[in-house]
C-alpha positions in Angstrom: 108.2 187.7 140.0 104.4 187.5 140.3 102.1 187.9 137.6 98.4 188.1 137.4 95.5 187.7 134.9 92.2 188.2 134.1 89.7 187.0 131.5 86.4 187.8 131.0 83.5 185.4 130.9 81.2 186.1 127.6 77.3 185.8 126.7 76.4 185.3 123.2 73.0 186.3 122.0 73.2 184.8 118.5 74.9 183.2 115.9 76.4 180.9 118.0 76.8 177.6 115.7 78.0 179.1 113.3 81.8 179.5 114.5 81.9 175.9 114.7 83.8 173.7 111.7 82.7 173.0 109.0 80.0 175.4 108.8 82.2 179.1 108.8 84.5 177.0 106.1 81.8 176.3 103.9 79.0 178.8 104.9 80.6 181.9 106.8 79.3 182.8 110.1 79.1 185.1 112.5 78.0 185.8 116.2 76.9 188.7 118.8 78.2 188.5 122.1 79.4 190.5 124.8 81.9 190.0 127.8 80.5 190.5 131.8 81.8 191.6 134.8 82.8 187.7 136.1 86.5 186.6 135.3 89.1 183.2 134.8 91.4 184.2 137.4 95.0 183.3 137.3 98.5 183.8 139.2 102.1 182.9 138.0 104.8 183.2 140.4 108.5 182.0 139.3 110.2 179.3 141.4 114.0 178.5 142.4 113.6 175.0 140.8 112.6 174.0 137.5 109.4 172.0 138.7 105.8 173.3 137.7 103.0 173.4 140.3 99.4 173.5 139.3 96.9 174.4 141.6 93.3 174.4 140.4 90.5 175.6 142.6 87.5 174.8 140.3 88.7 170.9 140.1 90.2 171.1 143.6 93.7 169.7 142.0 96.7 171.1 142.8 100.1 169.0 141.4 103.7 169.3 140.8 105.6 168.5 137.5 109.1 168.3 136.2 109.1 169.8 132.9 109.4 166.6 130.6 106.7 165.4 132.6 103.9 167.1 130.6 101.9 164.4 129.3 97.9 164.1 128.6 96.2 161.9 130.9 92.8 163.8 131.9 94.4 166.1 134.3 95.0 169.7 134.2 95.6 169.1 130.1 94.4 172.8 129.7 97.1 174.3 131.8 99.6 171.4 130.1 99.4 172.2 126.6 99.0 175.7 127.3 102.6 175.9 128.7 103.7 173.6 125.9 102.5 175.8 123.2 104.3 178.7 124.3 107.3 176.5 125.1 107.6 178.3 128.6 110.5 176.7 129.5 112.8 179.4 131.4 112.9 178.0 134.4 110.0 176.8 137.2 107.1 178.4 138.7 103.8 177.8 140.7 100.3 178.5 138.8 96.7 179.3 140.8 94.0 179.2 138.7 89.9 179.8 139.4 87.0 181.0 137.6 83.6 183.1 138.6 81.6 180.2 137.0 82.2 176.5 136.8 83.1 174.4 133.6 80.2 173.6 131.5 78.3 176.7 132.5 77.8 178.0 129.0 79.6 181.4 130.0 82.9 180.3 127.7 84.5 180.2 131.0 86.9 176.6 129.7 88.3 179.5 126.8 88.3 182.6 129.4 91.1 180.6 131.8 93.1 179.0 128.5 93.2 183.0 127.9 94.1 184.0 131.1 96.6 181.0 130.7 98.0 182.4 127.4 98.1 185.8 128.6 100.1 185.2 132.0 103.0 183.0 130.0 102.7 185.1 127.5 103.9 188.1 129.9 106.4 185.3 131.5 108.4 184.6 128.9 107.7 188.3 127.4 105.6 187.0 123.7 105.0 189.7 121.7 101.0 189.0 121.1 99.0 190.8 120.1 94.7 190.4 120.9 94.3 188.1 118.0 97.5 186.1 117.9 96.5 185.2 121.4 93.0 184.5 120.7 94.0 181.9 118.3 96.6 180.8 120.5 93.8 179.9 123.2 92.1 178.3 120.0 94.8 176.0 118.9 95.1 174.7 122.6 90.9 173.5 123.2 90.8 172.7 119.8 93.6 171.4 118.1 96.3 170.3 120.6 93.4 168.8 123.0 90.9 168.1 120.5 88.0 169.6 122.4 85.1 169.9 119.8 83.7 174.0 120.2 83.5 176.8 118.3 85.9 180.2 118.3 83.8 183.1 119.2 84.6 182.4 123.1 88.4 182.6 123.0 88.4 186.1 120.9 85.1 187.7 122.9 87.5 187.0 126.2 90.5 188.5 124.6 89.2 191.5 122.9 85.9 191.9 125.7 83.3 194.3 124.9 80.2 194.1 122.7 81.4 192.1 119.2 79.8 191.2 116.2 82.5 188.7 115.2 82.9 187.4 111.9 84.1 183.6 111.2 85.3 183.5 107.2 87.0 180.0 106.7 90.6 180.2 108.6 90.0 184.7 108.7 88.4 185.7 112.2 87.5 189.4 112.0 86.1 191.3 115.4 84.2 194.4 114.8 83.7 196.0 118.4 80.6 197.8 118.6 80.2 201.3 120.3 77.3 200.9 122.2 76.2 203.9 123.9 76.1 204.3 127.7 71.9 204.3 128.3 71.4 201.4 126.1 74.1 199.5 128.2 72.0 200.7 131.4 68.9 199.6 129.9 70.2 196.1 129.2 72.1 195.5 132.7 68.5 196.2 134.1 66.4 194.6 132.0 68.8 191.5 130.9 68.3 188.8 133.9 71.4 185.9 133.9 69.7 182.3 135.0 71.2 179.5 136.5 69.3 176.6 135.7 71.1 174.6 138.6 73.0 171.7 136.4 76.1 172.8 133.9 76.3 170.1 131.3 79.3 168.4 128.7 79.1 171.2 125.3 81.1 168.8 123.1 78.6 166.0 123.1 76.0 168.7 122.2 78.3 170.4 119.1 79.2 166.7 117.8 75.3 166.6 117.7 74.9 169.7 115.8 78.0 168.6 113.5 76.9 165.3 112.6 73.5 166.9 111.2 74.8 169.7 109.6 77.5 167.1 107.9 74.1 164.8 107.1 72.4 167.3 105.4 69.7 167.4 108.0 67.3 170.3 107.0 66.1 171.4 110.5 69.7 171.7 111.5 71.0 173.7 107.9 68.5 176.1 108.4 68.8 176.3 112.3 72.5 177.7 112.0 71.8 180.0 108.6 68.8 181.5 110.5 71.4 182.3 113.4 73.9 183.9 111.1 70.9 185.7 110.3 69.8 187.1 113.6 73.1 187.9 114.5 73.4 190.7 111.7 69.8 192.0 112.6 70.7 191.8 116.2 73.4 193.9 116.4 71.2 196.3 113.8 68.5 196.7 116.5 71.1 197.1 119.3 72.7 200.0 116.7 69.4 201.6 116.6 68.7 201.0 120.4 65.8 199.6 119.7 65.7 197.4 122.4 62.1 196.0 122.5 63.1 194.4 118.7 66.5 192.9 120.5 64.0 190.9 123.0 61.8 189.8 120.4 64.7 188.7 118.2 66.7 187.0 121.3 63.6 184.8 121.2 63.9 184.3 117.6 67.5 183.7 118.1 66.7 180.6 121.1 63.7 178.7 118.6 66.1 178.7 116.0 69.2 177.6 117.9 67.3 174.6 119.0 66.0 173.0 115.5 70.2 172.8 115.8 70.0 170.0 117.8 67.8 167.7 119.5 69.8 168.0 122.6 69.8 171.9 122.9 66.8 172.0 125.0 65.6 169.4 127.9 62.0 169.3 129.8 63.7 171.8 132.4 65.1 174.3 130.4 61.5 174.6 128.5 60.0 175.0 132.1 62.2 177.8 132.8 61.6 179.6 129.0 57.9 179.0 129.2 57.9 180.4 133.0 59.7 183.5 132.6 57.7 184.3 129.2 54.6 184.2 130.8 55.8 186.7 133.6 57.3 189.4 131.3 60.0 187.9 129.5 60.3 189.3 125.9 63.1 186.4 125.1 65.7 184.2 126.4 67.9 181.9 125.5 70.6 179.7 126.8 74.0 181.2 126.7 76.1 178.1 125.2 76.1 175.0 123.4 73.3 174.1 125.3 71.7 171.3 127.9 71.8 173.3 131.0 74.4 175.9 132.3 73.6 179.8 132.3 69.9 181.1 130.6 69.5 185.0 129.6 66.4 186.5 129.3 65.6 190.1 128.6 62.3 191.3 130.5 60.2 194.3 130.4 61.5 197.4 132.4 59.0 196.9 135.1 58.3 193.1 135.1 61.8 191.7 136.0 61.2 191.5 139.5 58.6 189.0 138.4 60.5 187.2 136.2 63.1 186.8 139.2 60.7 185.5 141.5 59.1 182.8 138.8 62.1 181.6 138.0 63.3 181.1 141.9 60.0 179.2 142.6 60.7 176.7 139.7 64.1 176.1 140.9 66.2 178.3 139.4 69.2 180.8 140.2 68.4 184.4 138.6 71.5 187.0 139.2 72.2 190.5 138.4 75.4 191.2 136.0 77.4 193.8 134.7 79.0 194.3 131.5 82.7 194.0 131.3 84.5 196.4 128.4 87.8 195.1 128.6 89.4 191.9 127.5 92.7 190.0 128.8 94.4 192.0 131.2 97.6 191.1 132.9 99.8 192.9 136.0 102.7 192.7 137.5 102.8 192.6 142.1 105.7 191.7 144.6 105.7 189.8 147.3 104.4 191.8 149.9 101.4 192.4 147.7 102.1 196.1 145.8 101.5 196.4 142.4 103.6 197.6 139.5 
């Protein structure tokens, strides 16, 4: 048996913070994102043993395992306590694994493969889960089994995919999908440029940043993460009204308020890049994670994104194209020769 998977990679325009403990248990939050057309990849194909081989392209690993031999020691711990979770334990089989965008990138692409991950065993040893069970699946794995300090809007935004305004209300995790219309999705693939800004960077150290001042009662940081919560609501208003030029303007609302979060949000390049691509036609911009480096989005004028492209080459940066991805998890079934079922 062979089985595949796919997750989707996310961008979140705002509110992100605010899905990160203690702040949705004692504040509420919520975030806009959406999912794009750049994937965690996986493969599971059963064995004739009962050994486990892991072979990971993006950390250019690949190892074999008995079973019992499971442990947490810094290597492949993602795929480990994945297949402890589920307690996949009928028997052996070979897992591939790569993603469209390395760890660390800001794109949530650590929670799209521990999705991909959930949803191939999850077809292995034929789970009954539904889109949020495994969402919260993928959660429990980075968060509590691995202690990986993050947020949750990335590990439901890769298994539901699609525009979401997602709700984070103590232990309760609501997704309300948005129906965006077909021109306004247009309008934003052409006018939305993704950014590379050539380094990816470690998220945790940056969210036990933004923890440790919201915990201190630090003031810039409080009102950092309520003015998120706010500008996630009256983002996904002006996106509802396709009013597009007021989802610019607010995306650079949402990226000065995201950094009084933390002190480590922003760096002397990432300014260079903002300021740059502002001056050329950007409306707003912001970085698509934690923060530190990774992925940058900026929205940009109809007719001025060609020059925000070339800007933000000459200062060193990656600008790409991207499509928006609808769909969440999907899994499927081929044989040997290569036919799917």
């Amino acid at each position: 048996m062979i089985l595949r998977a796919k997750a989707p990679l996310r961008i979140s325009f705002a509110g992100g913070g605010t899905d990160v403990s203690p702040y949705p248990e004692q504040e509420g939050g919520c975030v806009l994102n959406a999912t794009i057309g750049r994937y965690a990849w996986g493969s599971l194909r059963t064995r004739d043993d009962d050994k486990i081989q892991i072979n990971s392209i993006d950390l250019g690993i690949s190892a074999c395992y008995d079973k019992n031999q499971l442990n947490f020691n810094g290597e492949l711990d993602l795929v480990k306590a994945a297949i402890r979770r589920l307690e996949a334990h009928h028997g052996g089989f070979d897992i591939f694994l790569h993603t469209d965008a390395p760890p660390g990138s800001g794109l949530g692409s650590s929670s799209a493969l521990v999705v991909a991950l959930v949803g191939l065993i999850k077809e292995f040893i034929n789970a009954p889960l539904g889109d949020y069970e495994l969402a919260h699946l993928a959660y429990q794995i980075e968060r509590e089994d691995l202690g990986i300090r993050g947020g949750r809007q990335d590990q439901y935004a890769c298994a539901f995919g699609g525009f979401n305004f997602t709700e984070f209300l103590g232990d309760r995790v609501i997704v309300n999908p948005l129906r965006i219309t077909d021109g306004v999705v247009n309008e934003l693939e052409h006018n939305l440029l993704l950014c590379y800004t050539g380094s990816t960077r470690r998220s945790e150290l940056i969210i036990a940043d933004q923890v440790g001042r919201f915990e201190a009662g630090n003031a810039d940081a409080i009102e950092g993460l309520h003015e998120q919560k706010k500008l996630a609501n009256d983002m996904k208003n002006a996106l509802m009204r396709r009013n597009l030029n007021e989802f610019g303007e607010l995306l650079h609302c949402a990226w000065m308020a995201k950094k009084r979060m933390s002190e480590k949000i922003s760096n002397p390049i990432i300014d260079e890049l903002y300021d740059a691509a502002r001056k050329h036609g950007a409306v707003g911009g912001k970085v698509t994670g934690a923060g530190g480096g990774g992925y940058m989005i900026f929205y940009c004028q109809f007719e001025q994104k060609h020059r925000v492209a070339d800007i933000l080459r000459k200062v060193g940066a990656v600008p790409m194209e991207f499509a928006f991805e609808p769909r969440g998890i999907q899994t499927w079934r081929v044989t040997p020769a290569g036919a799917t079922l």
